[in-house]
N, C-alpha and C positions, 0 to 999 in steps of 0.2 A: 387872228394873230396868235400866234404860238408863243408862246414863252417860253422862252432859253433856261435852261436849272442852271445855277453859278453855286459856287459854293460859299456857305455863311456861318460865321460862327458868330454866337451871338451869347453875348457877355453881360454880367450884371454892372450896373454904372460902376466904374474904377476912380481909385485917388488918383493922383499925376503920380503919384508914387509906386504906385501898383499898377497903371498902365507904364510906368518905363519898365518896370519890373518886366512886366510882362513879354514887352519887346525886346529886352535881353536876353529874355527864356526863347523865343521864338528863332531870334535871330543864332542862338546858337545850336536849337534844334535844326534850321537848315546849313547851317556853317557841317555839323557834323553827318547830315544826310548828305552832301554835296560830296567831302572826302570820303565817303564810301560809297555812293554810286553816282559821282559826278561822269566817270567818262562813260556808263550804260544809261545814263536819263540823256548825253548829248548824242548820244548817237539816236535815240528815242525820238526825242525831238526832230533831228534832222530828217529821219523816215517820215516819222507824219508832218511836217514840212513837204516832202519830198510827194507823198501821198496825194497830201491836201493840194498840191500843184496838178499834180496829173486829173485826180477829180475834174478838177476847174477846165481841164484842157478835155475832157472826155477818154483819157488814159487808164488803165486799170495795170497796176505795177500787180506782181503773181512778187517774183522776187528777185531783188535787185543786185543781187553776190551771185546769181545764175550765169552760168559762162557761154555768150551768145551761140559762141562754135561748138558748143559740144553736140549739139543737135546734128553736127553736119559729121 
């Protein structure tokens, strides 16, 4: 069996007070990564979405903005 890597952060025991802390820090660290590349991470996403479908299907996308007709 192979084991998947996930990612871990791993913290010294916290008070309540310093784990909300912390979820305030965090949570506005992604509030401000979001407003500056929220619409290039959903297009990101969508691609390997989009990727990961075809895999599944035996598809291999090259690239998906290529214009079918221009070959012709």
């Amino acid at each position: 069996m192979t084991r998947r890597r996930h990612a871990q952060l791993r913290l010294p025991p916290l008070s309540a007070r310093d784990a909300l802390l912390l979820v305030a820090v965090l949570e506005r660290a992604i509030a401000a990564i979001e407003r500056a590349h929220g619409g290039e991470m959903r297009e990101l996403r969508e691609m390997q979405q989009l990727e990961a479908r075809a895999r599944r299907r035996g598809i291999t996308i090259y690239n998906l903005d290529a214009d079918p007709d221009a070959d012709f």
